[in-house]
N, C-alpha and C positions, 0 to 999 in steps of 0.2 A: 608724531604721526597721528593726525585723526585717525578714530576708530568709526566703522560704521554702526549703527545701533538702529532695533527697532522703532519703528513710529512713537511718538509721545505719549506718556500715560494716556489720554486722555483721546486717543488716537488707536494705542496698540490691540487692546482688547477684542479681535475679531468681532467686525461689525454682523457678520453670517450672526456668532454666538448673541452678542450684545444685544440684537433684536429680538432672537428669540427667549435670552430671559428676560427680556423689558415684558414682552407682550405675555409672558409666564406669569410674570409677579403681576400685572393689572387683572390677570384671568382670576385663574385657579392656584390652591396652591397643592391640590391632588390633580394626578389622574389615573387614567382606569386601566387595567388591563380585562380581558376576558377572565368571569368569576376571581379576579383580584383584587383588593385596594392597595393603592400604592401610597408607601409613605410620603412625607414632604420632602422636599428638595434638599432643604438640609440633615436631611436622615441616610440619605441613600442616593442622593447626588442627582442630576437630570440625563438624560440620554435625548440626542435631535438628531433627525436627517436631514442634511440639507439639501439642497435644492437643484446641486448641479453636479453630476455626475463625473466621475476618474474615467478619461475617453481610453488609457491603456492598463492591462494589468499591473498593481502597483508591486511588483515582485520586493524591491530593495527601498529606501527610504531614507534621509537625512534633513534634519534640518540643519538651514545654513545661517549665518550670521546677520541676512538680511531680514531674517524670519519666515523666510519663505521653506516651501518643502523640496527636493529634490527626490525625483520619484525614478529610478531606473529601474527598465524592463526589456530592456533588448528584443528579442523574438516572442520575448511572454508567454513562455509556454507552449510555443506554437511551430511543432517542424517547418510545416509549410510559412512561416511569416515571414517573409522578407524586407518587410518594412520598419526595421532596428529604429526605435525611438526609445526616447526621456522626457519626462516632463516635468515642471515646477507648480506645485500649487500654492497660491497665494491665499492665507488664511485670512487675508484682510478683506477677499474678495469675494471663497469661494472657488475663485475661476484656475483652472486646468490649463495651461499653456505647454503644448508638447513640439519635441523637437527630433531629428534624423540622431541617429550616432552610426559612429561608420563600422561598426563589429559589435559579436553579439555579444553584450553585456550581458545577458540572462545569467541570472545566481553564481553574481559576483558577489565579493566583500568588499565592504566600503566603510572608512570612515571619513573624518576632517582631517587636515593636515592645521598644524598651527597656526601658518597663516590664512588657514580659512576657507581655502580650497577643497574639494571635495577628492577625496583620492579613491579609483574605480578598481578594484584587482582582482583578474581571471573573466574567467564566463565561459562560453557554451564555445568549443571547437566545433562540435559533432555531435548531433543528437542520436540514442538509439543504437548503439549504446554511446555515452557521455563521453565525451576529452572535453578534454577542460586547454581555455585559454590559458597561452604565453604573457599575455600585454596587460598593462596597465596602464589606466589614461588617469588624468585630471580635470575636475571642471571649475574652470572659474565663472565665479557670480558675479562679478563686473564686467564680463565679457560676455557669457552663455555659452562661451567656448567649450569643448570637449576636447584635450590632447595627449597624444600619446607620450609616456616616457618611457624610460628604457623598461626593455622585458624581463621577464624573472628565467631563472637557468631551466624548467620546467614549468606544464600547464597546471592549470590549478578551477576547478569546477567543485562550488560550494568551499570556498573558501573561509576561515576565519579572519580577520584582520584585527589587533591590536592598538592602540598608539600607546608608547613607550614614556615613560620619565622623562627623556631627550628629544620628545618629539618624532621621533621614528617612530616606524613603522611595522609591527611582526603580521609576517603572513604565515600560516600553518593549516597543513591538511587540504581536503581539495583533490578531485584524480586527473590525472597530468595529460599530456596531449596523448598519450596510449591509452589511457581507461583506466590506470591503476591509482591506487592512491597514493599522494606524494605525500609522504612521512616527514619530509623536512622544514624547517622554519627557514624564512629569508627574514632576512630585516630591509625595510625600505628608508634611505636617506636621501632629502631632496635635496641635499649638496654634493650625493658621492654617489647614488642610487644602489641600484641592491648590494648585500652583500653574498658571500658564496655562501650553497645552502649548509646548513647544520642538521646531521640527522636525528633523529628520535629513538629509544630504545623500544618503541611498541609502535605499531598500526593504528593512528588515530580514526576516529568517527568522523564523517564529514559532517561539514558546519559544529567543530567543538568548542565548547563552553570555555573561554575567558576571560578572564579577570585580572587586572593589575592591581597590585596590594600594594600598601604604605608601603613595605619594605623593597620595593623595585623589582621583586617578582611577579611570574604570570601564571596564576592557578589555573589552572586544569578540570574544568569539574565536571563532565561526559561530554555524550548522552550514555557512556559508559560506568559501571560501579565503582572504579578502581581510579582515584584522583591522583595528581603528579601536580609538581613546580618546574615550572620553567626559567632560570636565570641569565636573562637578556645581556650581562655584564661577563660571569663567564662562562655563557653558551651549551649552558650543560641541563640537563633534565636529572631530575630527581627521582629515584624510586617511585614504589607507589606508596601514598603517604597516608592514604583513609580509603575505607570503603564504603560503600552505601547501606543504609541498611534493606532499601528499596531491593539492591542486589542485582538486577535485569537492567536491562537499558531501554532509559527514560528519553526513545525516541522521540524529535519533538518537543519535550520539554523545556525548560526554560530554565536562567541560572541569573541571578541577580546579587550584586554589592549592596550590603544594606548600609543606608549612610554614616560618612565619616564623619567624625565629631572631635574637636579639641577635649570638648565634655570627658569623655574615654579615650583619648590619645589615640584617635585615628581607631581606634580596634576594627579589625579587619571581620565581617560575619559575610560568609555567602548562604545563599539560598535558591536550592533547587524545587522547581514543584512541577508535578504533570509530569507528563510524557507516557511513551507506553504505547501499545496496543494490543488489546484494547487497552485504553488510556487508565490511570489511576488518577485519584483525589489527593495525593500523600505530596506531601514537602518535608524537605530537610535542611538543617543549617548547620554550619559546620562556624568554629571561632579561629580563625586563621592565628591569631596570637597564643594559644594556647600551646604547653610545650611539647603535647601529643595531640594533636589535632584529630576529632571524631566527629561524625557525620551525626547530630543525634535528630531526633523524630519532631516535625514540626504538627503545628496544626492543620485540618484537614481543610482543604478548597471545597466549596458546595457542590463541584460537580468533577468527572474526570476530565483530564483537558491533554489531547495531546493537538499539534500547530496551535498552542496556545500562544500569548503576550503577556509580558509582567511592565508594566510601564512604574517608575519611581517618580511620586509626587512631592513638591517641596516644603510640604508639611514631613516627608520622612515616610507617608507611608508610601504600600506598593496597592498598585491597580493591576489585577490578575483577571483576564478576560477571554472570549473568543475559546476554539476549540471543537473538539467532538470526544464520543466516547472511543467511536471507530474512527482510523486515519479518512477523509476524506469522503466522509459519511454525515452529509446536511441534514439526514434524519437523526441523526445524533447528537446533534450541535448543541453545546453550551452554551447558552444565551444569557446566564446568571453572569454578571458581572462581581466580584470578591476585592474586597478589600483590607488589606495585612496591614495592621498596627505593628512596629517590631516593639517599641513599649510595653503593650500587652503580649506578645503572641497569640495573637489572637486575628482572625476572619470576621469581618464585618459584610454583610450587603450593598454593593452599590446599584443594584437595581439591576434592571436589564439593557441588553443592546435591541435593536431590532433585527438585524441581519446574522444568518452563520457568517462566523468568521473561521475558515478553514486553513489550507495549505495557502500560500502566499499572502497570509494577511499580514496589516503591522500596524502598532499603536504607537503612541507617537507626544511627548507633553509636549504643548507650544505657550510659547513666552507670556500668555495672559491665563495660563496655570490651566488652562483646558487639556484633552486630550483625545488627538485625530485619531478616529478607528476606522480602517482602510482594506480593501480587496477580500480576499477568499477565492480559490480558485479549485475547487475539485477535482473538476476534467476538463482535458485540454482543450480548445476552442469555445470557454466560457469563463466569465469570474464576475465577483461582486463588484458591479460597477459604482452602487450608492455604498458615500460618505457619511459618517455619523461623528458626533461630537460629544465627545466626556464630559459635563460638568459638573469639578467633585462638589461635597457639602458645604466646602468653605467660604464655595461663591453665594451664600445664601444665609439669612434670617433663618430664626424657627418660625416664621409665620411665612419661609418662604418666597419675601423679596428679596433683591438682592442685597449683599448685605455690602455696607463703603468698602472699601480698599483703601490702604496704606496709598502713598504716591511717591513714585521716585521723580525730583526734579532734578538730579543731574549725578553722573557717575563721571570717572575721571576719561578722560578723551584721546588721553595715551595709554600705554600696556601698564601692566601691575607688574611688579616685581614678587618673586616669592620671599614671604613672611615681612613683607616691606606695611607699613602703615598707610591705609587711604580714606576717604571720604565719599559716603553714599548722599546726595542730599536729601532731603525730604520733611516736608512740614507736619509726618506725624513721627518724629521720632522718638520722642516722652512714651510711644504705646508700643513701638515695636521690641519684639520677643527674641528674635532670631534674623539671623542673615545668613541666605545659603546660595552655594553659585554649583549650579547645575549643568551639565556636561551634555550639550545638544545630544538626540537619540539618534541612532541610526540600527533601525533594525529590520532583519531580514530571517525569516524558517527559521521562528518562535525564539530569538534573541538579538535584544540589544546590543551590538558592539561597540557602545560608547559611554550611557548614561552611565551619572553618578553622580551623589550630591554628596555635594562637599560642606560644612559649616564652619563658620569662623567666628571669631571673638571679635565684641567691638562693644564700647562706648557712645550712652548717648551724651549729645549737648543739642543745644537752642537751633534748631533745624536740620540740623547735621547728625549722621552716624559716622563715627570714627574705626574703622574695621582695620583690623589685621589680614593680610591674605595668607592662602594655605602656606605651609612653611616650605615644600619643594613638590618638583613632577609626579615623585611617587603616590602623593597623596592626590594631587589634581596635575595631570599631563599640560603640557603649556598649549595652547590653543583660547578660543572662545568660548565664552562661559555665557548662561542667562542668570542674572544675578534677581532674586526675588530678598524682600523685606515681607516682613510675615508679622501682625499684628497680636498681640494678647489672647484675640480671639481667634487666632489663627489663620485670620484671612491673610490672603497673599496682595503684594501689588502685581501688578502688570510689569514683565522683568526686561533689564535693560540688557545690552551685551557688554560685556567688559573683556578684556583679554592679559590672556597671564602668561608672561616670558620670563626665560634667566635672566636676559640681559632688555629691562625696562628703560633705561635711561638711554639705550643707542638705537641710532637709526638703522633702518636696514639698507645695502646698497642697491646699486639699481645696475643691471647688464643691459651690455649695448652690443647685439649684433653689428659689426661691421661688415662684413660680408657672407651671404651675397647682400647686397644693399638692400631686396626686395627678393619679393617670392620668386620662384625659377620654375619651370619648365627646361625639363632635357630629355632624352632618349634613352631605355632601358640602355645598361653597359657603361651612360659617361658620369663623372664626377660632379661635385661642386665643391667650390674651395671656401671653406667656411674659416672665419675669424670674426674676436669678438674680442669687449673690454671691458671692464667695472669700473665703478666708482663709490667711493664712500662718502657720506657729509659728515662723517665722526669719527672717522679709522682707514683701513685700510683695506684691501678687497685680500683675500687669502685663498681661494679657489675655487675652481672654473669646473663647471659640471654641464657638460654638453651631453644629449642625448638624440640620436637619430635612429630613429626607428625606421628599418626597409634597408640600411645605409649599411657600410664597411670600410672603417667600424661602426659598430650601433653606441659607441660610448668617448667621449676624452675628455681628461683630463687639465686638458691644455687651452692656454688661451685661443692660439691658433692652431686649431685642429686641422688644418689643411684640408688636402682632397680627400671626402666621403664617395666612395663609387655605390651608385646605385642600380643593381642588376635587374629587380623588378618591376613590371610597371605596376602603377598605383599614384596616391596619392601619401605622400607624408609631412607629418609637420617636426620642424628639428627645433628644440629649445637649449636656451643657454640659463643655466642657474648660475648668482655667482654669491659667495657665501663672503663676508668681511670676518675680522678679527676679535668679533665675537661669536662667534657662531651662526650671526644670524643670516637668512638666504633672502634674496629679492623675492617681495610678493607677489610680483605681476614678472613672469621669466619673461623674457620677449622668443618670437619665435619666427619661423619661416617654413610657409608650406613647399615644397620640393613634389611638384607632379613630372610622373615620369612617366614618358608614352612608350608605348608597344615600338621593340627595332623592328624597322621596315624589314621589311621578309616578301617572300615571294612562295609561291608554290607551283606545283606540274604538274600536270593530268596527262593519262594516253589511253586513246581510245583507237580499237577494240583493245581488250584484255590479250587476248590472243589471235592469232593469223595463219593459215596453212597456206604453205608457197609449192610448185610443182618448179624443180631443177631447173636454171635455168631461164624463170620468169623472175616477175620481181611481186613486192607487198607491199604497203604505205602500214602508218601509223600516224595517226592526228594530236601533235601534240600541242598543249596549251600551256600557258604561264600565264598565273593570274598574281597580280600583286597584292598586299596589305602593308597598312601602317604607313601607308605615304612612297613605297618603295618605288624607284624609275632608275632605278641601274640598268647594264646590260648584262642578259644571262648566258651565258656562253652553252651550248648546247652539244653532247657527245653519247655514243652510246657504246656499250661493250656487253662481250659475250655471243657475237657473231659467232654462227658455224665454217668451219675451215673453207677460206679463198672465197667467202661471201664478201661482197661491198654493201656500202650504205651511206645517203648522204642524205642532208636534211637540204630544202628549201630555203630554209632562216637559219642559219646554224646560230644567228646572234641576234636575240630578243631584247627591248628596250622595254622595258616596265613592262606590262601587260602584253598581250599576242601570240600568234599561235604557228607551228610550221610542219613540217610534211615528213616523217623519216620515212624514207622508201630505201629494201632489203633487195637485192639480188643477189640468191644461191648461185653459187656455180657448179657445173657439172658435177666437177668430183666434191663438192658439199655434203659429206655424208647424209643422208635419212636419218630423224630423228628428233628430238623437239628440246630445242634449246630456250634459256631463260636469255631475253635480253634487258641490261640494265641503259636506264636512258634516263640522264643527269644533267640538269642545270647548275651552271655553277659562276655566284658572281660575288668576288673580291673574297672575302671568308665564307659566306652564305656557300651552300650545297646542299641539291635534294633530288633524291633518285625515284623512280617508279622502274616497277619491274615488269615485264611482258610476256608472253612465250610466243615463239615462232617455230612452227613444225613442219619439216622440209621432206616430201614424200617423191 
């Protein structure tokens, strides 16, 4: 199966960035700040605005495999916004393309699914105070589609998300459609969807710090002191395993995987820095391999940062940026950009940003080794609308031009297998130093839920690098990777995508809704009869993952899942996954939208409210039936609760869709005095609906 891959060397390099270091290196190779000199570009890297402005706040962020950005924001911060959108920026362009989403995604978790889909989970039920969403959706990038898949057992608001060794998916923390916080982990699988939840021995921090380590655990690292493992295999949490020396919670902070290396056998180091309020300068790093693991004292950041960003660069170091001293205090704001050697432990300068970057920012590396710096959002009904762009030293001479790049002319166009042998092309392969395949970012409220850079072993020959890929999921999760070549002097190429599965040598199958043949339209209350089938080109198809959301059931397992009854009206789309005999799941599920209209209904009005009759005579009552939802039944019309030996007849006793009739009451003599409730009821097929009146007989 072809893979998609970014634009050509020669192509990829955002044209936004490319122009403005071309017209850099003919200029100058300083510039100015107020009473500052600023080093050269290769000292302390470049910072640029561009030119076209993020039209919604960029809350959540992913890059996708076409190299594009995936930008969700649902309501954005915004009670009153009703206008739920997403949008993708195009680094090749600059340009902002946004779209509708049908629910509010605001401060969900999001990663990639393997096959390269964007996977959405939780958001906003209820503002003020917060529940958190049921649902999860997916977006495909050959479609621009947005759809729903099956729900989680609870809501989830500020969620974390995971991907797993196996390519699933851990959801944990988050407060659920009541407001509380939901303690338990789901696992998400796109052949069998969630599973039942697992609970937690403690009350997590929403939006908490993790990390998958070589050894198929999921560390734990706040914004609390008190660190834990989570083991995805058997479902269990771990004590608590280190404490910080920081001690307080480093709200806002940030927790980053320093990269993995054959060099040292994958050694696992995290690293925490910032957070707080008022925010601190302090980082820590912990060596997960170690046989008592301790939190010991890193080097200090030039400024405090709490809604900071750590972005990991494929040189190995980290970009630590954005922030304030105070939470969501632009007089505060951290504009010192920091850059972490883990070689040295040591903080370097990368210069400055222009813009605070506060609560809803995100940083972001993209595939020509730059890196997107995005939003800030203080107070609600405002955010940083101007984009800015990272670029590190490595793009640059010491005098300041740009300096060559390495070139990849061609990466393999199927999946990679783990620890399997393959071929990067490239006509400087005599000078390159390293090869490292980078784990697209997606990060949201000051953490990445994806990045990581992986490095691998390889041999040169006569145009070609000969690379080993990582040896299993643990060390790199199967999904899309940006693969960078990085020269002597460190420069990077402009990075290809490649992609890494268990099973590289088989295809995946493909499902086929058989019915219903096409989208349907029905009425709240009726069914649709769904069936579906697989096919393999290499195997055989092994199970059938249907999910409908709105439906009953919302789930089967079965080819032919027969009749789905749908009670709400709405709009839904129902998909089929179907998984073969290796594990693996069709990339494009096929699907069917299911809108369901409002049942036709009716209702009754009666005017006056009440009526006083003297013995004897009689009283009217004006009654109405007005229809909805298409209704033209007939309504059968009756009333009760007459005073004793009263009569009463209607004019229309039998309404046809809409129209209106007359009840007129005659008390009789001996009708005691007094004031009686009458109930007066339309009534057609199951449909029933009463108004109440009073009639007072003097």
């Amino acid at each position: 199966m072809a893979l998609p891959h970014s634009a050509p060397p020669h192509l990829a390099f955002s044209r936004v960035t490319r122009n403005f270091l071309s017209a850099l290196a003919a200029a100058i190779c300083f510039a100015s700040l107020p009473g500052l000199a600023v080093a050269q570009a290769n000292v302390q890297g470049q910072w640029q605005t561009l030119p076209n402005l993020m039209p919604i706040n960029p809350v959540h962020a992913a890059l996708l495999n076409n190299g594009k950005v995936l930008v969700v924001s649902g309501s954005g911060n915004l009670p009153s916004n009703s206008n739920l959108q997403a949008a993708v920026f195009d680094p090749q362009t600059g340009t902002v393309t946004t779209q509708p989403v049908s629910w509010d995604m605001f401060c969900n978790g999001m990663v990639v699914l393997s096959d390269g889909r964007a996977f959405i989970n939780g958001g906003t039920l209820q503002y003020d105070p917060f529940h958190g969403e049921l649902r999860s959706a997916v977006y495909d990038l050959t479609t621009g589609a947005f759809t729903d898949v099956q729900s989680m057992a609870h809501g989830r608001w500020y969620p974390t998300v995971t991907t797993l060794a196996d390519g699933t998916v851990m959801t944990f923390s988050g407060l659920d459609e009541n407001g509380s916080t939901n303690s338990t982990v789901e696992i998400y699988s796109v052949s069998a969807g969630w599973s039942p939840p697992i609970g937690s021995p403690f009350t997590p921090p929403l939006y908490p710090r993790m990390n998958l380590l070589p050894n198929g655990k999921v560390f734990y690292s706040g914004s609390t002191a008190q660190s834990r493992l989570f083991d995805p295999v058997a479902k269990t949490w771990s004590g608590v395993i280190a404490t910080t020396n920081y001690g307080g919670t480093r709200t806002y902070g940030t927790s980053v995987l320093l990269p993995l290396t054959p060099a040292n056998n994958y050694k696992p180091v995290v690293m925490i820095m910032g957070g707080g309020n008022p925010s601190t300068a302090t980082t820590e790093l912990i060596d997960l391999s170690a046989a008592n693991p301790k939190w010991t004292i890193g080097p200090l950041m030039s400024q405090p940062r709490i809604e900071m960003n750590a972005t990991v660069l494929p040189n190995g170091k980290i970009l630590a940026l954005g922030g304030s001293l105070n939470d969501e205090d632009s007089g505060t704001a951290s504009l010192n950009a920091d850059l972490y050697d883990p070689a040295t432990n040591t903080f370097s300068s990368a210069s400055q940003n222009a813009f605070a970057r506060l609560y809803h920012s995100n940083s972001l590396l993209l595939p020509d080794g730059t890196v997107w710096f995005a939003g800030g959002n203080p107070a609600r009904g405002s955010y940083e609308q101007h984009m800015e762009i990272y670029s590190p030293t490595y793009l640059f001479n010491p005098d300041g031009t740009l300096a060559a790049r390495p070139a990849i002319t061609g990466v393999p166009t199927s999946s990679i297998g783990y620890g399997t042998a393959f071929q990067v092309q490239t006509p400087d392969a005599a000078s390159i130093s390293s090869v490292v395949l980078m784990r697209p970012g997606a990060p949201t409220h000051a953490f990445d839920m994806e990045q990581r850079l992986v490095a691998m072993n390889f041999t040169a020959g006569s145009g070609v690098l000969n690379v080993t890929a990582p040896p299993n999921g643990n060390v790199a999760p199967p999904g899309y990777y940006i693969l960078f070549i990085l020269n002597s002097s460190g420069v990077p190429s402009v990075a290809q995508f490649v992609q890494l599965t268990p099973a590289p040598a088989d295809q995946p199958p493909t499902g086929t809704i058989t019915s219903p043949a096409s989208d349907v339209t029905i009425t709240a209350g009726q069914s649709v009869f769904f069936a579906g089938s697989g096919s393999d080109p290499d195997g055989t198809v092994t199970g059938y993952s249907w999910s409908f959301p709105g439906g009953n059931p919302s789930t089967s397992s079965l080819a032919t899942p027969g009749n789905v009854i749908y009670n709400t009206a709405g709009t839904f789309t129902a998909t089929l996954t179907v998984t073969d005999n290796a594990g693996l799941t069709d990339p494009n599920p096929p699907s069917r939208t299911i809108t369901v209209n409002p049942t036709p209904d009716f209702s009754i009005s009666v005017t006056p409210s009440s009526q006083i009759v003297v013995q004897m005579t009689s009283t009217s009552y004006s009654v109405t039936i007005s229809s909805a939802n298409g209704f033209s039944g007939n309504v059968s019309l009756s009333v009760s609760g007459l005073p004793p030996n009263a009569t009463a007849s209607f004019s229309n006793p039998l309404v046809t869709g809409s129209g209106s009739s007359t009840l007129t009451v005659n008390p009789a003599l001996t009708s005691p005095p007094g004031t009686y409730t009458l109930t007066i009821t339309g009534t057609s097929g199951g449909l029933s609906h009463s108004v109440n009146v009073t009639l007072t007989v003097i």
